[in-house]
N, C-alpha and C positions, 0 to 999 in steps of 0.2 A: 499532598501528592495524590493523584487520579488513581487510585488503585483496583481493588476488588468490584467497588464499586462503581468505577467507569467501566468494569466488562458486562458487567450483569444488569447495566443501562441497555449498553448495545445488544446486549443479549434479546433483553424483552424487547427494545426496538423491531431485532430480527424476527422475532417470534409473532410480533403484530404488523408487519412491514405491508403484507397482504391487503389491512384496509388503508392504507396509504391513497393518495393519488399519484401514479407516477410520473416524474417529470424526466426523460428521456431523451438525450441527443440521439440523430439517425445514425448509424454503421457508416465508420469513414474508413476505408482503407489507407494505409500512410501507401506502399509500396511492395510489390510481389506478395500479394493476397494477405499480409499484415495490416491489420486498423485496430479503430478502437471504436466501443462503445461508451456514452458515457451516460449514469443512473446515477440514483439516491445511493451515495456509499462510494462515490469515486469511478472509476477509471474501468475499462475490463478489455486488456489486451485481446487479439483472436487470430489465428492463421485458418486460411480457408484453401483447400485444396481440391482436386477431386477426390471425394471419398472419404476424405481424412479433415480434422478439423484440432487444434488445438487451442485452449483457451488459457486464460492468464487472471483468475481471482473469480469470483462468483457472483459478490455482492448480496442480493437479497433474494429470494423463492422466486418473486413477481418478474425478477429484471433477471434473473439467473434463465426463466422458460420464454421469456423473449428470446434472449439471447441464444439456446438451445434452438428454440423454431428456426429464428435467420439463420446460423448455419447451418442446417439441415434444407432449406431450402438453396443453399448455395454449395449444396455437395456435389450437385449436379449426374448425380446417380440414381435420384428416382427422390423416396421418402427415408432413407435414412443414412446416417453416417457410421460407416464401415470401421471405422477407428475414430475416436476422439481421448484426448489428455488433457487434464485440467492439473495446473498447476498453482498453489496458493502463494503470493510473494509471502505471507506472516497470515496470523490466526484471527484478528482481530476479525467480528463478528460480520462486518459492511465488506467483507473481502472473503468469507467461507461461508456465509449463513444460505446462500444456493449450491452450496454444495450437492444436497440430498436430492437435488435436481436435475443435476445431471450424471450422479449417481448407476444411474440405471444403462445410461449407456458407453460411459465413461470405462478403456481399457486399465486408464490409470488415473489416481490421484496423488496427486508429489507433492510433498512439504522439507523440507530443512527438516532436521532430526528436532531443531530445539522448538522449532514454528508446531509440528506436530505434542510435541509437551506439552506446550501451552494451551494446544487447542482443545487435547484433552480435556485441561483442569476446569479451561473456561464454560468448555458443556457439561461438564461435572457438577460448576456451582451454578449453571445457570437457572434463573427462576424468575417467569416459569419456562419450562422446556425447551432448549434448543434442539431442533431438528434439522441436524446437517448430517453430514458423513464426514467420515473420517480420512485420513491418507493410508495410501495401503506402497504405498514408496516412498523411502526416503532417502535423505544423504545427507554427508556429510561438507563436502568443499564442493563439490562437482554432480551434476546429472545430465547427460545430453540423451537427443532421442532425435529421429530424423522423420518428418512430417513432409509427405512428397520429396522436392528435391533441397526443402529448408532442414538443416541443421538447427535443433534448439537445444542451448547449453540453459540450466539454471546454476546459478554460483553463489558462495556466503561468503562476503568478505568482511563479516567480523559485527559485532553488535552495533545499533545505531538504534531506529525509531523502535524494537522492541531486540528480544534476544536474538533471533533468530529471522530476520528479514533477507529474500533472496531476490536476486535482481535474474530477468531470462532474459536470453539475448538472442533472438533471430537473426544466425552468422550471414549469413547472406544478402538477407535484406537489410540488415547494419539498423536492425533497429532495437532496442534496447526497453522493457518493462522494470522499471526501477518501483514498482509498488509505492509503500511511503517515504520511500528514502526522499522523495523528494514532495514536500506540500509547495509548492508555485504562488506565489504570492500570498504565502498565506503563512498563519505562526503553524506551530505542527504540535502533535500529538505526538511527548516524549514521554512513553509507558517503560516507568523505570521498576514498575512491578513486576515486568517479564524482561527485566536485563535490557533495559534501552541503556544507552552514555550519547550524551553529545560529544561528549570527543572523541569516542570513538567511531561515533558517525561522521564525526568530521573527515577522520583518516578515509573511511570507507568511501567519501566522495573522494578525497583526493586519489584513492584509487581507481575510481571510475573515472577522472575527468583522463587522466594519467592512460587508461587502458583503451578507452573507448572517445576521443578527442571528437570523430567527426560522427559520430553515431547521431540517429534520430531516437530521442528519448521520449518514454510516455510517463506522466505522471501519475502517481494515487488519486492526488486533488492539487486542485487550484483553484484561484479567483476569476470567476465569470468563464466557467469553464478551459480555463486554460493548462490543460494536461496533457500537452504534448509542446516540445521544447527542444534546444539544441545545447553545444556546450554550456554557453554564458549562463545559461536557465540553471544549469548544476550549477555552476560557479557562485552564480547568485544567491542559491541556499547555504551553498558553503557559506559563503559570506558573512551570512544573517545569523547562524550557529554561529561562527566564531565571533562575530560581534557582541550576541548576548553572552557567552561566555566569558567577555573581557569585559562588560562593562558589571559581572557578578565577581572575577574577580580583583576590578579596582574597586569594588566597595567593601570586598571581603578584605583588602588591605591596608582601605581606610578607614576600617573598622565601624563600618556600617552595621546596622541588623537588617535583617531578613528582609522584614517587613520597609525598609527603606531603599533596601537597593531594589526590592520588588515595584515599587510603587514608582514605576514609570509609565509615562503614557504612548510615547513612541521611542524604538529603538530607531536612534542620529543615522540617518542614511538611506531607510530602510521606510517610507511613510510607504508604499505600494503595499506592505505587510500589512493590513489590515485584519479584523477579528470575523472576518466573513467566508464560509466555505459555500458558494451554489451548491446546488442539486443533495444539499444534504440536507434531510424530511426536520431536522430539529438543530435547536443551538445548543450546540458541547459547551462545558466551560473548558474544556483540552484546548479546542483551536485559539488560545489569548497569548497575549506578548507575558501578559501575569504566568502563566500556565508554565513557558519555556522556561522564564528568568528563577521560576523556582524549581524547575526542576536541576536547572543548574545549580544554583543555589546547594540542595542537596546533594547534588553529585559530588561539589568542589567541598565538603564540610564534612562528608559521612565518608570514616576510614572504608 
């Protein structure tokens, strides 16, 4: 299992992310001043307004004060923005490690109560030093805030890619930051060290396909940048989860070992899932089909 030791990789990642070369999609807006950027570490939602600016994840120092500059240049109020809210989907380091970034002008920073726990512990143990900020709000099931004349809700519906993952939904523009709930063509990082379940992540899509059917979704990560998607794009991870979940538990009741039901090279169905994430500065052993099948593996065996 990827534990202690996969945060305190990302950790030092994040802390040396600066001599990187950064590789950077342009600012795309999907709809009513909603877009995305996309950097090393996935995805990073943004609503741009006059004046007001709200952001969805941080990523790294380097691509957190890009990101900071473009909307401050699109506040259209001169050189600064009047109000800005950054909200974290989960703690992991490629998604908070800019935090301390924008910090400084930041009214607020929102985490899920459990996403905030974790963030803690992670800059706790991290070595050497993570320098982020912290949340200074949180919640529990519900948090909305209104950015111009968009309504932004964040919601927890229940453990999935770590404990505490929260998906924002821009009500208006119908468009939806699912953080990592969703990797797009790609295997995922199940951190069962901070309370991930694939099946609980399962349920947690079928409550999104179920609540938000025609919605525009933006993803953590995908293959050849593909982070942004519509239903079938959910449906299709669903898919992928419940697949390796079934094919861990027909080996666990054909009384397979570990080591044999792991030792697949493609999950039947699913060949577009490959062991590749772009715009990500290194290769994880997290993103593998090995990675999922054992975390399932433990999930389905460990009371």
């Amino acid at each position: 299992m990827i534990g202690r030791r996969g945060f305190l990789t990302q950790a030092a990642l994040a802390a040396a992310f600066p001599l990187f070369t950064l590789q950077t999609s342009p600012f795309r807006e999907i709809r009513r001043g909603v877009g995305i950027f996309v950097g090393p570490g996935g995805a990073i939602g943004w609503l741009s307004v006059r004046g007001e600016a709200l952001v969805v994840d941080s990523q790294f120092p380097a691509t957190a004060r890009g990101v900071l500059d473009e909307l401050t240049r699109r506040s259209k109020i001169g050189s600064k923005i009047e109000r800005l809210v950054l909200i974290n989907s989960h703690h992991h380091a490629d998604h908070t490690a800019g935090n301390g970034v924008f910090r400084p002008v930041a009214r607020q920073i929102v985490q899920h109560e459990r996403c905030a726990d974790a963030h803690r512990r992670m800059v706790a143990a991290a070595s050497p030093p993570l320098d982020t900020a912290m949340a200074d709000t949180t919640f529990t099931d519900r948090w909305s805030t209104d950015i111009g004349d968009e309504r932004v809700t964040a919601m927890f519906h229940g453990s999935a890619h770590t404990g505490g993952d929260a998906i924002v939904i821009f009500e208006r523009a119908n468009v939806i930051h699912l953080g990592d709930l969703v990797f797009n063509g790609v295997p995922p990082f199940v951190d069962r060290a901070s309370g991930a379940s694939i099946r609980s992540w399962i349920a947690v899509l079928e409550t999104i396909l179920r609540d938000h059917a025609d919605a525009a979704f933006i993803f953590g990560h995908g293959a050849r940048d593909a982070v942004t998607g519509a239903r079938a794009d959910v449906a299709r991870f669903r898919d992928y989860l419940s697949a390796a979940l079934e094919h861990v538990q027909r080996g666990i009741a054909a009384g397979r070992s570990e080591a044999e039901i792991v030792a697949l090279n493609a999950l039947p169905g699913f060949a577009e899932y490959g062991d590749v994430v772009k715009n990500y500065p290194s290769a994880f052993p997290q993103f593998s089909l090995a990675h999922v099948l054992t975390a399932a593996y433990q999930e389905l065996t460990t009371a």
